[in-house]
C-alpha positions in Angstrom: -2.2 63.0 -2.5 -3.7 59.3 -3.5 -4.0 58.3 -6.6 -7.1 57.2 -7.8 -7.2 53.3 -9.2 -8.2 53.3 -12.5 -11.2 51.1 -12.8 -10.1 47.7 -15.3 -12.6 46.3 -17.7 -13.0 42.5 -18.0 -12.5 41.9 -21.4 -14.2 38.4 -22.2 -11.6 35.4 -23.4 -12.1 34.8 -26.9 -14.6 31.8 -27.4 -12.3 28.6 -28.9 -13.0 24.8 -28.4 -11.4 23.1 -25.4 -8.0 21.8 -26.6 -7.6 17.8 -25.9 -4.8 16.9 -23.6 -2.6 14.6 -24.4 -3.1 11.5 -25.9 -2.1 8.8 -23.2 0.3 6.0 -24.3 -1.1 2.7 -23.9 1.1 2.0 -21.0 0.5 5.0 -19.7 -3.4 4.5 -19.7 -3.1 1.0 -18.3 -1.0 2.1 -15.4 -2.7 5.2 -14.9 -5.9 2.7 -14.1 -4.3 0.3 -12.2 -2.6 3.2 -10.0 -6.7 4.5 -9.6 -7.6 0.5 -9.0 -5.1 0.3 -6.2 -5.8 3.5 -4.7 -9.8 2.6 -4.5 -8.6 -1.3 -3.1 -6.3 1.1 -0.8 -8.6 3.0 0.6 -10.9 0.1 1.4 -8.7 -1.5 3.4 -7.5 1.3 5.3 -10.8 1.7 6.1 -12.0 -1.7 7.4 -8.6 -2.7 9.5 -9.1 0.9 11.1 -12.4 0.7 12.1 -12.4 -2.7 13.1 -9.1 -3.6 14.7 -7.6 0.0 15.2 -4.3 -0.2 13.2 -3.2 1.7 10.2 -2.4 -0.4 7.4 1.2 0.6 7.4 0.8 -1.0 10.8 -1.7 -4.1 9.9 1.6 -4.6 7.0 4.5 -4.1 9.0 3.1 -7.1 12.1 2.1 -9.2 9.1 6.2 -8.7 7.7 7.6 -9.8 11.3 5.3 -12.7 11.6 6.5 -13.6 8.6 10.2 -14.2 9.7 11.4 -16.9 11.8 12.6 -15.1 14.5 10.0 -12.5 14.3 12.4 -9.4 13.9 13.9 -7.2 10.9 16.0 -4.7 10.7 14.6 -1.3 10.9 16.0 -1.0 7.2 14.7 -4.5 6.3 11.2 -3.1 7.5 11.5 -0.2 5.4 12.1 -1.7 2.3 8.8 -4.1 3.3 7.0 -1.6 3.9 7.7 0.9 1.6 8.5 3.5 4.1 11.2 5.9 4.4 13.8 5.5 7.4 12.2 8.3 9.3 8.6 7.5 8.8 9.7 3.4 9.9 11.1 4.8 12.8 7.5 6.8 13.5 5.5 3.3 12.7 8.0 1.7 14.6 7.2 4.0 18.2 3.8 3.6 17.7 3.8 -0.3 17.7 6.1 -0.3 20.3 3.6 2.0 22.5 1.2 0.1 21.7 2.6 -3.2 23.0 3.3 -4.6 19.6 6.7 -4.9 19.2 9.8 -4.0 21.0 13.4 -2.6 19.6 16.6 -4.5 20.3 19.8 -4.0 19.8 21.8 -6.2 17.1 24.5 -8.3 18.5 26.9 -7.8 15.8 26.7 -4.5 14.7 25.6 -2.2 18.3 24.2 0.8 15.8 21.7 -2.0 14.2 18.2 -2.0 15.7 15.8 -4.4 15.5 12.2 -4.7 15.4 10.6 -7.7 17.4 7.0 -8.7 17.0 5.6 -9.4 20.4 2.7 -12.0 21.2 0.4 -9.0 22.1 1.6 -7.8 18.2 1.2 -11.2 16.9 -2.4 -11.6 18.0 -3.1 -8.5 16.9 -2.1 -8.8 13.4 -4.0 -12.6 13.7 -7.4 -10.9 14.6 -7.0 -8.6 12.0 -6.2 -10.5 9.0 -9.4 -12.3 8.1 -10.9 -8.1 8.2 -7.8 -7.5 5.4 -8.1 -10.4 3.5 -12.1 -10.7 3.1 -12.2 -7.0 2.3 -8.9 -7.9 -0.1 -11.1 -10.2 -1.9 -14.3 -8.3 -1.9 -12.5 -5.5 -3.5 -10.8 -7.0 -6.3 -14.1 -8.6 -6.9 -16.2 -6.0 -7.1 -13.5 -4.7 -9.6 -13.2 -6.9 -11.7 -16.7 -7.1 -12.0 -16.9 -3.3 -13.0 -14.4 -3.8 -15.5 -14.2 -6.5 -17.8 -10.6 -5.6 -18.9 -9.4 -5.8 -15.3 -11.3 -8.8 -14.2 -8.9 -10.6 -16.7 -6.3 -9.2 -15.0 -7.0 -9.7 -11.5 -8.0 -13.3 -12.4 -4.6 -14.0 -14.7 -2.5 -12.6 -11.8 -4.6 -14.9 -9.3 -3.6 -17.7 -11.4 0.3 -16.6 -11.4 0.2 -16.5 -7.6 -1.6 -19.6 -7.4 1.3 -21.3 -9.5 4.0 -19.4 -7.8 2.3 -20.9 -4.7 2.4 -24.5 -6.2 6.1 -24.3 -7.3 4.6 -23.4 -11.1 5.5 -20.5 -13.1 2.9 -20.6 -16.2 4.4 -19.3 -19.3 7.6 -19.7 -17.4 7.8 -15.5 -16.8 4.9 -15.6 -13.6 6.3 -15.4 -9.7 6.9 -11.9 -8.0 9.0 -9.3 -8.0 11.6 -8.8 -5.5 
Protein backbone atom coordinates (compact mmCIF):
# COMPACT_ATOMS: atom_id res chain seq x y z
CA UNK A 1 0.00 0.00 0.00
CA UNK A 2 1.35 3.79 -0.94
CA UNK A 3 1.06 6.37 0.99
CA UNK A 4 -0.56 9.29 -0.18
CA UNK A 5 1.81 12.72 0.01
CA UNK A 6 0.15 15.06 1.96
CA UNK A 7 -0.30 18.12 -0.10
CA UNK A 8 2.09 21.29 1.67
CA UNK A 9 0.77 24.82 1.75
CA UNK A 10 3.16 27.71 0.86
CA UNK A 11 2.95 29.81 3.67
CA UNK A 12 4.14 33.43 2.48
CA UNK A 13 7.57 34.91 4.26
CA UNK A 14 6.70 37.46 6.48
CA UNK A 15 7.07 40.95 4.75
CA UNK A 16 10.40 42.89 6.56
CA UNK A 17 12.76 45.46 4.86
CA UNK A 18 15.87 44.11 3.09
CA UNK A 19 18.58 43.96 5.69
CA UNK A 20 21.85 46.09 4.46
CA UNK A 21 25.00 44.03 4.09
CA UNK A 22 27.78 45.00 5.51
CA UNK A 23 29.22 48.12 5.63
CA UNK A 24 32.60 47.95 3.57
CA UNK A 25 35.77 49.27 5.19
CA UNK A 26 37.30 51.88 3.23
CA UNK A 27 40.11 49.62 2.17
CA UNK A 28 37.92 47.20 1.47
CA UNK A 29 35.77 49.40 -0.93
CA UNK A 30 38.87 50.82 -2.61
CA UNK A 31 40.27 47.42 -3.44
CA UNK A 32 37.13 45.91 -4.11
CA UNK A 33 36.97 48.65 -7.14
CA UNK A 34 40.29 48.42 -8.19
CA UNK A 35 39.94 44.42 -8.31
CA UNK A 36 36.48 45.31 -10.73
CA UNK A 37 38.89 48.05 -12.59
CA UNK A 38 41.44 45.38 -13.36
CA UNK A 39 39.24 42.72 -14.20
CA UNK A 40 37.28 45.16 -16.93
CA UNK A 41 41.15 46.37 -18.16
CA UNK A 42 41.58 42.35 -18.07
CA UNK A 43 39.22 41.41 -20.10
CA UNK A 44 40.06 43.99 -22.70
CA UNK A 45 43.11 42.90 -23.38
CA UNK A 46 42.49 39.37 -23.39
CA UNK A 47 40.24 40.25 -25.87
CA UNK A 48 42.28 42.32 -28.38
CA UNK A 49 45.72 40.15 -28.24
CA UNK A 50 43.31 37.08 -28.89
CA UNK A 51 41.64 38.24 -31.73
CA UNK A 52 44.30 39.94 -33.31
CA UNK A 53 47.54 38.04 -32.74
CA UNK A 54 46.14 34.69 -31.41
CA UNK A 55 47.74 34.34 -27.99
CA UNK A 56 46.33 34.25 -24.54
CA UNK A 57 47.50 36.82 -22.47
CA UNK A 58 49.15 34.41 -20.10
CA UNK A 59 50.99 33.76 -23.29
CA UNK A 60 51.34 37.49 -24.82
CA UNK A 61 52.94 37.95 -20.73
CA UNK A 62 55.09 35.03 -20.49
CA UNK A 63 57.14 35.96 -24.39
CA UNK A 64 57.14 39.56 -23.07
CA UNK A 65 59.09 38.10 -19.56
CA UNK A 66 61.81 36.12 -21.68
CA UNK A 67 62.38 38.95 -24.01
CA UNK A 68 62.98 40.72 -21.20
CA UNK A 69 66.17 38.66 -19.97
CA UNK A 70 69.39 38.69 -21.47
CA UNK A 71 69.70 35.40 -22.52
CA UNK A 72 66.08 35.04 -23.30
CA UNK A 73 65.31 32.05 -20.78
CA UNK A 74 63.89 31.55 -17.09
CA UNK A 75 63.42 28.97 -15.16
CA UNK A 76 60.20 27.22 -15.30
CA UNK A 77 59.82 28.47 -11.54
CA UNK A 78 61.19 31.90 -12.47
CA UNK A 79 58.30 32.05 -15.11
CA UNK A 80 55.82 31.11 -12.62
CA UNK A 81 56.38 33.58 -10.23
CA UNK A 82 56.31 36.27 -13.46
CA UNK A 83 53.49 35.11 -14.51
CA UNK A 84 51.52 34.36 -11.71
CA UNK A 85 50.89 30.81 -12.51
CA UNK A 86 51.03 27.76 -10.60
CA UNK A 87 53.90 25.08 -11.48
CA UNK A 88 51.40 22.90 -13.28
CA UNK A 89 49.44 25.49 -15.21
CA UNK A 90 53.39 27.03 -16.30
CA UNK A 91 54.16 23.75 -17.46
CA UNK A 92 50.64 23.81 -19.63
CA UNK A 93 51.56 27.50 -21.03
CA UNK A 94 54.88 26.31 -21.41
CA UNK A 95 53.65 23.16 -24.13
CA UNK A 96 51.60 25.31 -25.85
CA UNK A 97 54.33 27.93 -26.72
CA UNK A 98 56.63 25.31 -27.37
CA UNK A 99 53.99 23.76 -29.99
CA UNK A 100 53.55 26.62 -31.29
CA UNK A 101 57.20 27.42 -32.17
CA UNK A 102 57.62 30.03 -29.47
CA UNK A 103 59.96 28.78 -27.20
CA UNK A 104 61.80 25.69 -26.59
CA UNK A 105 62.76 23.75 -23.00
CA UNK A 106 66.39 23.11 -22.17
CA UNK A 107 67.95 21.54 -19.73
CA UNK A 108 70.08 23.59 -16.99
CA UNK A 109 73.70 22.85 -16.98
CA UNK A 110 74.15 22.87 -13.35
CA UNK A 111 71.36 21.36 -11.84
CA UNK A 112 70.02 18.32 -14.74
CA UNK A 113 66.32 18.45 -12.91
CA UNK A 114 66.24 22.40 -13.86
CA UNK A 115 64.33 23.23 -17.06
CA UNK A 116 64.45 26.12 -18.87
CA UNK A 117 62.33 28.18 -20.98
CA UNK A 118 63.97 29.79 -24.14
CA UNK A 119 62.23 32.43 -26.24
CA UNK A 120 62.77 31.54 -29.84
CA UNK A 121 62.99 34.32 -32.76
CA UNK A 122 59.58 32.89 -34.10
CA UNK A 123 58.39 33.71 -30.18
CA UNK A 124 60.24 36.94 -30.12
CA UNK A 125 58.43 38.28 -33.20
CA UNK A 126 55.51 37.22 -32.04
CA UNK A 127 55.37 38.92 -28.84
CA UNK A 128 56.92 42.18 -31.12
CA UNK A 129 53.77 42.17 -33.40
CA UNK A 130 51.70 41.91 -30.62
CA UNK A 131 52.71 44.47 -28.23
CA UNK A 132 51.64 47.79 -29.92
CA UNK A 133 47.74 45.64 -29.86
CA UNK A 134 48.51 45.34 -25.69
CA UNK A 135 49.88 48.51 -25.05
CA UNK A 136 47.35 50.87 -27.19
CA UNK A 137 44.43 48.80 -25.79
CA UNK A 138 46.55 49.27 -22.17
CA UNK A 139 46.23 52.82 -22.66
CA UNK A 140 42.82 53.07 -24.07
CA UNK A 141 41.50 51.29 -21.13
CA UNK A 142 42.92 53.09 -18.28
CA UNK A 143 41.76 56.07 -20.18
CA UNK A 144 38.50 55.49 -20.66
CA UNK A 145 38.61 54.68 -16.78
CA UNK A 146 39.80 57.25 -15.51
CA UNK A 147 37.56 59.23 -17.41
CA UNK A 148 34.43 57.34 -15.84
CA UNK A 149 35.73 57.83 -12.57
CA UNK A 150 37.12 60.87 -11.32
CA UNK A 151 38.49 59.18 -8.08
CA UNK A 152 40.45 56.66 -10.27
CA UNK A 153 41.58 59.02 -12.90
CA UNK A 154 43.76 60.43 -10.02
CA UNK A 155 44.95 57.30 -9.47
CA UNK A 156 45.81 55.99 -12.75
CA UNK A 157 47.45 59.34 -13.41
CA UNK A 158 49.50 59.52 -9.73
CA UNK A 159 50.65 55.95 -10.47
CA UNK A 160 51.63 57.06 -14.16
CA UNK A 161 53.70 59.63 -12.56
CA UNK A 162 55.43 57.04 -10.08
CA UNK A 163 56.41 54.88 -13.00
CA UNK A 164 57.47 57.66 -14.99
CA UNK A 165 59.97 58.55 -12.01
CA UNK A 166 60.89 55.06 -11.28
CA UNK A 167 61.65 55.14 -15.05
CA UNK A 168 63.91 58.34 -14.65
CA UNK A 169 65.85 57.02 -11.62
CA UNK A 170 63.18 59.28 -9.33
CA UNK A 171 61.08 58.08 -6.53
CA UNK A 172 58.61 61.14 -5.71
CA UNK A 173 57.79 61.32 -2.17
CA UNK A 174 60.68 59.00 -1.88
CA UNK A 175 58.02 55.74 -1.25
CA UNK A 176 57.07 55.35 -5.46
CA UNK A 177 58.93 52.34 -7.53
CA UNK A 178 57.37 48.77 -7.75
CA UNK A 179 56.86 45.96 -5.86
CA UNK A 180 58.96 42.98 -6.16
Amino acid sequence: MTATPTPRTATPAPASAPTPGPVLSTDDAMWQHIATVHAHVEERLATAVQRRHGLGLSEYRALGHLAATDKNELRMQELADKVGLNQSSVTRLVSRLQAAGFTYRDLCPDDRRGVYTVLTDEGRARHAEARPTYEQTLTAALDDTAQASPALGALIAAMRATELASENGSQPGGSGGRLK
